[in-house]
C-alpha positions in Angstrom: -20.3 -15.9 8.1 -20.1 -18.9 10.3 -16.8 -20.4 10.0 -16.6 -23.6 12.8 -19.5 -22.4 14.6 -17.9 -19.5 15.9 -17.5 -15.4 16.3 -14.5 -14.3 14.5 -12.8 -11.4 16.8 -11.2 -8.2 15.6 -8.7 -5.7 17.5 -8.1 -2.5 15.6 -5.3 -1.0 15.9 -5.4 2.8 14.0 -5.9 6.7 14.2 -9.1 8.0 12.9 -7.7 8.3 9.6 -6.1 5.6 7.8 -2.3 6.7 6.0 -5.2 6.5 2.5 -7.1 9.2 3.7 -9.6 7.1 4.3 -11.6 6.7 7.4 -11.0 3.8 9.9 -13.5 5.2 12.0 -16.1 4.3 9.0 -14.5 0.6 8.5 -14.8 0.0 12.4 -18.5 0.9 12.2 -18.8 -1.5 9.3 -17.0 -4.5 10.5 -19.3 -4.1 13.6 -22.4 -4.3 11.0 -21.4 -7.4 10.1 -23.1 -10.9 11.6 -20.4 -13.0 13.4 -17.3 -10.9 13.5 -16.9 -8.7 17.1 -14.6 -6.3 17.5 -13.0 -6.9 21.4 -10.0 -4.1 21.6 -9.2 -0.9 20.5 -5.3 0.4 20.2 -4.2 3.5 19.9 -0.7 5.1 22.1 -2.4 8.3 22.6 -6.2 7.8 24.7 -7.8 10.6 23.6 -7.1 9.1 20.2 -8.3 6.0 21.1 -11.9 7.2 22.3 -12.1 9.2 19.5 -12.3 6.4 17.6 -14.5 4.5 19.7 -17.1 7.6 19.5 -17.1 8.2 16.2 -17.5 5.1 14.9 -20.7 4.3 17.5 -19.0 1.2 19.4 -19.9 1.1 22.8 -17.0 1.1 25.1 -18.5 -2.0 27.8 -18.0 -4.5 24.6 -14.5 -3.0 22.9 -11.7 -2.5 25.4 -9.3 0.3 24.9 -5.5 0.0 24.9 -2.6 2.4 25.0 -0.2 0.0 26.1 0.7 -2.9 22.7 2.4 -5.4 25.2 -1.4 -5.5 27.0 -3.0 -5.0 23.7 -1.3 -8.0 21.9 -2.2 -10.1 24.7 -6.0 -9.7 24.1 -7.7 -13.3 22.5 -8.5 -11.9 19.1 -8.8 -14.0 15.8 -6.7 -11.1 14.1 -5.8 -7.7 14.0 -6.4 -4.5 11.1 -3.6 -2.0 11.4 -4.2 1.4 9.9 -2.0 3.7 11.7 1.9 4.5 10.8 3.2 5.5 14.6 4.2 1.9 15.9 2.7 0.3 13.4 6.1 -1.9 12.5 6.1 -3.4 16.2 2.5 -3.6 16.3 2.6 -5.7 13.3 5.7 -7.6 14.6 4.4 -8.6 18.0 1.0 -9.8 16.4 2.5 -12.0 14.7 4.5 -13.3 17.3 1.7 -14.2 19.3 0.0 -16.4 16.5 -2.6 -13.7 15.6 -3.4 -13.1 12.0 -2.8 -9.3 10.1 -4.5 -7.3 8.0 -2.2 -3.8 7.2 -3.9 -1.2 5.9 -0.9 1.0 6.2 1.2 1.6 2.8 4.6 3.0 4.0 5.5 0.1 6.1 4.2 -2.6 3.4 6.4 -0.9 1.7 9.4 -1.2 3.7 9.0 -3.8 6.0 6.3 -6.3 3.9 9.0 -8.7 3.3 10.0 -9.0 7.1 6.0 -9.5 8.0 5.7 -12.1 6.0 8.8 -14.2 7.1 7.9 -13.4 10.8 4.4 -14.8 9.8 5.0 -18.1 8.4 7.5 -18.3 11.2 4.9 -17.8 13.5 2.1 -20.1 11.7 0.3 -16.8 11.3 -1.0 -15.1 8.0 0.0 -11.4 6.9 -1.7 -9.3 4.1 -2.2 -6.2 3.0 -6.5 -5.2 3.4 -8.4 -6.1 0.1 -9.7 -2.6 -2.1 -6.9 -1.0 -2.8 -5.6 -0.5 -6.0 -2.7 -3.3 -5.1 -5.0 -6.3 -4.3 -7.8 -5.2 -7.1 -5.4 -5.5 -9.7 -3.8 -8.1 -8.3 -6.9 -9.9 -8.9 -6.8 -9.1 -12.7 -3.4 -10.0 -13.1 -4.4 -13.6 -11.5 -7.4 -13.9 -14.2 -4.9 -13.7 -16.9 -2.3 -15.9 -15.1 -5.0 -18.4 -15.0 -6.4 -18.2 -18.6 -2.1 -18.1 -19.8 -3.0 -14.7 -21.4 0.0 -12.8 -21.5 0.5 -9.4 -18.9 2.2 -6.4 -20.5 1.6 -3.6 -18.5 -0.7 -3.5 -15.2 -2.0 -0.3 -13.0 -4.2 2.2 -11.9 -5.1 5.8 -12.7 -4.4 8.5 -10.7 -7.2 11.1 -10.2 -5.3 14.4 -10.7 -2.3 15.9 -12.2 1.1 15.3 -10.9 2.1 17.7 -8.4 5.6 16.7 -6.9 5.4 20.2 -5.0 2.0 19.9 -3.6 1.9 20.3 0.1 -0.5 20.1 2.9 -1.3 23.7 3.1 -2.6 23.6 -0.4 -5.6 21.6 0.7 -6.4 22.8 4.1 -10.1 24.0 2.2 -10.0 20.9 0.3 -9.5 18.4 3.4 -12.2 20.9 5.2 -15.3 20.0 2.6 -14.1 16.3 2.4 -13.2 15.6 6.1 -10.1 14.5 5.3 -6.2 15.2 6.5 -4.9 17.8 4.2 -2.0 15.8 4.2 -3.4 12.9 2.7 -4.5 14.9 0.1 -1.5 16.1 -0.6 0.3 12.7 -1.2 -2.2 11.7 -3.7 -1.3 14.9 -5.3 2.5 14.5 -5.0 2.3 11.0 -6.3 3.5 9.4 -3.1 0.6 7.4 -2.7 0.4 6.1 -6.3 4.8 5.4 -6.0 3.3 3.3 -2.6 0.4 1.4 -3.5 2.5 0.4 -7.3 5.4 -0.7 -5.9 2.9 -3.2 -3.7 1.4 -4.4 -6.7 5.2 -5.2 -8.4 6.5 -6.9 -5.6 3.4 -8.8 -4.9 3.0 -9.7 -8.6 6.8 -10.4 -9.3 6.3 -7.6 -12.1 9.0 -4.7 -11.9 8.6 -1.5 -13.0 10.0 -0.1 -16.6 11.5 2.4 -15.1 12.3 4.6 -11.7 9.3 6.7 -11.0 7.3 4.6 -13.9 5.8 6.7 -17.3 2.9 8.2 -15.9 1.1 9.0 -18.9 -1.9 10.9 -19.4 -4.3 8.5 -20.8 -7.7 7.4 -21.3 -9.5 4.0 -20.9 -9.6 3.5 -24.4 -5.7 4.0 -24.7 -4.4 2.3 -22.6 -4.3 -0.8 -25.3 -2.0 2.0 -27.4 0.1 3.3 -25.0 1.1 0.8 -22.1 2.4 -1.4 -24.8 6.0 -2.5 -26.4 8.0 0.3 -27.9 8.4 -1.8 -30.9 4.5 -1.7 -31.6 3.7 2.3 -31.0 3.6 2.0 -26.9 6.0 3.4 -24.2 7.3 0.5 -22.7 10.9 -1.1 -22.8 10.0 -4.4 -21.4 7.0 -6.3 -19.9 5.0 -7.4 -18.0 5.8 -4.4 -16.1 4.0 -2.0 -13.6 2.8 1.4 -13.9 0.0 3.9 -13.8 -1.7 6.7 -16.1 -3.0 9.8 -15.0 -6.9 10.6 -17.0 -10.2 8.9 -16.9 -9.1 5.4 -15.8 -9.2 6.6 -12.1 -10.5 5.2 -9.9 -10.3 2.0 -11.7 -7.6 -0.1 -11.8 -6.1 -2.4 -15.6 -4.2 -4.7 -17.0 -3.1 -4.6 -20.4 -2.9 -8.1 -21.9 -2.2 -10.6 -25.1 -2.2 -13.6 -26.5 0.8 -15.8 -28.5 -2.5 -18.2 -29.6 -3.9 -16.5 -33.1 -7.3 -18.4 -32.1 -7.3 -16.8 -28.9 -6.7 -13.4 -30.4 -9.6 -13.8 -33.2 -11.9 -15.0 -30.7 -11.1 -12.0 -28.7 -12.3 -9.8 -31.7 -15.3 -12.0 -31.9 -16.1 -11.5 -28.7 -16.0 -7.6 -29.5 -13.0 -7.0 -27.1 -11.5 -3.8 -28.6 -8.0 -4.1 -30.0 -6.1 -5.7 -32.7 -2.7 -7.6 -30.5 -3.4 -6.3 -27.1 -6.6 -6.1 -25.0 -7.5 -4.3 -21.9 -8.9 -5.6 -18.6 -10.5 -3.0 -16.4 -12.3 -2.5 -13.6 -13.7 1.1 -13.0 -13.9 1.3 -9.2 -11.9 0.3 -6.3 -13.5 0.4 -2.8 -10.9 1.1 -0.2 -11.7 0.6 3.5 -14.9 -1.1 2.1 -14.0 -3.9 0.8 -11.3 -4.7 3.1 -13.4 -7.0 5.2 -13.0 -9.5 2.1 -9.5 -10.2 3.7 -10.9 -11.8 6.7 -12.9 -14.0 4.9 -9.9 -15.2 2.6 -8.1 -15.7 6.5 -11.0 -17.5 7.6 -12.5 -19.2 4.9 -9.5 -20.0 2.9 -6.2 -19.4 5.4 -4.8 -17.4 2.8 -3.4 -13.5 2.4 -5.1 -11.4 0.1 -2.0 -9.8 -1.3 1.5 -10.1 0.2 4.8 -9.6 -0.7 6.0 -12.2 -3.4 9.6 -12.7 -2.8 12.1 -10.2 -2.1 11.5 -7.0 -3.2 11.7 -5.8 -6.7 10.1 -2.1 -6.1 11.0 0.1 -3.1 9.7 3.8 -2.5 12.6 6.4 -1.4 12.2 9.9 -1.2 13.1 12.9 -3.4 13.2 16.4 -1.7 10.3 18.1 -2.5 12.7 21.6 -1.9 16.4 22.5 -1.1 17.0 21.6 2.5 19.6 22.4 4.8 21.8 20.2 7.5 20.0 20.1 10.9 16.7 20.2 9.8 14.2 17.7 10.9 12.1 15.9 8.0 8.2 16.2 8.4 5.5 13.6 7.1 4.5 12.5 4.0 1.9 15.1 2.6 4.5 17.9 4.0 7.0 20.3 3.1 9.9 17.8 3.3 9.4 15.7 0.6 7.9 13.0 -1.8 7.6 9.2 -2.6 9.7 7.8 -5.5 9.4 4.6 -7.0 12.8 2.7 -7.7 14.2 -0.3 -8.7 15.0 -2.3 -5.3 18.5 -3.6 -6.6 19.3 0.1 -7.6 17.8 1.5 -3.7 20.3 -0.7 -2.6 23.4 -0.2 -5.0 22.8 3.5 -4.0 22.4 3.6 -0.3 19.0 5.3 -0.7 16.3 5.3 2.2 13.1 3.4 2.4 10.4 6.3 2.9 9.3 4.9 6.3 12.3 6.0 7.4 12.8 9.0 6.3 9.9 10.7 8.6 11.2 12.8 11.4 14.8 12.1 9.8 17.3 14.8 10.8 19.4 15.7 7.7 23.6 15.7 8.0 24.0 17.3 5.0 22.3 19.9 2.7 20.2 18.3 -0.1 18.8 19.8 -3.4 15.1 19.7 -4.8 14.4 16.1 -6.5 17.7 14.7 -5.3 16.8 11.4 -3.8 17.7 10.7 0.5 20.3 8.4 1.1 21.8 7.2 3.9 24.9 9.7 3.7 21.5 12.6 3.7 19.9 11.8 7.4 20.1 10.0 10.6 16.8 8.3 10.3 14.7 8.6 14.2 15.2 5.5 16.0 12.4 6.0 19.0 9.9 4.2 16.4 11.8 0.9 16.5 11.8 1.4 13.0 16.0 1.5 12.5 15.7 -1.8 14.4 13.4 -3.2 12.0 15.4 -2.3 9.1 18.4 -3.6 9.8 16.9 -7.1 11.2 15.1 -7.0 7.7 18.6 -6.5 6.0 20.0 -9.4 7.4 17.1 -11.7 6.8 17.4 -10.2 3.3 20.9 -11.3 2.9 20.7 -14.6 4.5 18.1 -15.2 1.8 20.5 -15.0 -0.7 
């Protein structure tokens, strides 16, 4: 890729595991595969962390300089920099930015709480925030763009999830699992526990401008070939109360990712039956894979090539994730990770997060509860005194104000 006659350079800023349970230690190895991009800086707060990753993904360490410091790290002269990691990740991402660099996130929780002030400190900044290409979010996204394109009408759009809905599941329930796979038990545990699906969803909605039908979404179990019959209207046989609307099913449609459309053009609807597109009023889009970590190399092109994210936040936001107690849990006790013991994602409505005080997930980690809380009631702020070492309370509350003063 030879964009101005010049190497495009990389800083990677992540754990060896990305907050998808997906390896950034394997995306490192393939971004150095890759003719014209060079990666010049490693971060990581903890060293042995950071040469872990630098071993395992087979870069050698007189070409990529290693950083635990992010004032020294920042300073480096990279093109852009992929974040996968959650610990610092919010002033990573924030000093970028403020140094003109361009972002790729591959990190969920904070998109989810903090994607709106990325974006504002990006164009700001003349820089360009996104959220990494393959994901669920930005493969649909693409589908929901065909159809905005063609003015084919969205009703519902989503993903499957690949196993039953656990809201108890925990990370000790996978420790064989996440043995066999190489992968974080805990990671396997928030796909389990939905937290992962409530994330990478409420990306897609506020990206899209699509809200959800409801808090948590349906859910259904369905197949590929009902997704036509179920994620439609009430009114014609479906599930849904309004559209276009976001959601997700749980059967054979994971690990590929739909969108559930129509037409108000009779024509357009005959010659979609012509065309042997099966339904009689509503038609299905899908695309069976999604690649993950793969594919997210596709962001820096659409950086480079065409100086545009991949997926960001639309607006303000129109989804947020909170957090439901996965168990009854008693004052003074510290809150764990997601994948834990603590609790799990929740999709909401963001006007009813706000009406109700609730906190963003990203900050409930390592929250210290003030007052006992019952299994599935949802964290507010009356519930915990969120941790403030991570900058993260700081964040927040700049983000609030920015919020308001967009009013």
């Amino acid at each position: 890729m030879h964009v101005n006659s010049r190497t495009i350079r990389l800083g990677i800023a992540g754990s060896v595991d990305t907050d998808t349970g997906q390896k950034t230690t394997t995306l490192v190895r393939q971004l150095d595969s890759i003719k014209d991009i060079r990666i010049v800086g490693l971060y990581n707060a903890d060293m042995a962390e950071a040469e872990n990753v630098l071993r395992l993904s087979g870069l050698k360490g007189e070409n990529v300089k290693v950083f635990t410091e992010l004032s020294d790290f920042v300073k480096v002269q990279q093109d852009m920099v992929i974040v996968t990691e959650m610990d610092s990740a919010v002033a990573l991402i924030i000093g970028v930015l403020e140094s003109g660099k361009h972002v790729i996130n591959l990190n969920a929780i904070t998109e989810c709480a903090f994607g709106f002030l990325y974006k504002k400190t990006a164009e700001k900044h003349k820089s360009i925030y996104t959220v990494g290409a393959g994901d669920e979010p930005a493969v649909t996204l693409d589908l929901i763009e065909y159809c905005r394109k063609l003015n084919l009408t969205v009703i519902c759009a989503g993903k499957g999830k690949n196993n039953p809905m656990n809201v108890r599941a925990n990370e000790d329930d996978f420790i064989d699992q996440g043995r066999q796979k190489n992968v974080n038990s805990r990671s396997l545990a928030s796909f389990v526990d939905g937290t992962k699906t409530m994330l990478e969803m409420a990306i897609l909605s506020n990206s899209s401008g699509f809200p959800i039908d409801q808090a948590g979404m349906h859910g259904p179990s369905v197949d590929v070939e009902a997704l036509n019959k179920t994620f439609i209207p009430l009114s014609d046989g479906g599930i849904l109360k309004s559209f276009p609307v976001i959601d997700f099913g749980i059967g054979n449609v994971a690990p590929g990712v739909f969108v559930v459309f129509t037409s108000e053009q009779q024509s357009l609807i005959d010659e979609l039956q012509y065309l042997k597109m099966k339904g009689q009023k509503y038609f299905v889009l899908y695309k069976p894979y999604h690649l993950g970590n793969i594919e997210s190399p596709l962001s820096i092109y659409d950086i480079v090539e065409k100086n545009k994210a991949t997926i960001a936040i639309k607006g303000k936001y129109i989804t947020m994730v909170v957090a439901k107690a996965k168990k009854d849990l008693q004052k003074g006790q510290r809150i764990d990770t997601t994948g834990g013991f603590s609790f799990y994602g929740f999709a909401v409505p963001a006007m009813e997060a706000e009406n109700h005080n609730m906190v963003p997930l990203a900050l409930i980690e390592k929250s210290t509860l003030k007052k006992d809380i019952k299994a599935d009631e949802i964290f507010t702020f009356d519930h915990v005194d969120p941790d403030a070492s991570g900058k993260l309370v700081d964040a927040w509350i700049l983000q609030e104000r920015m919020l308001k003063e967009a009013h």
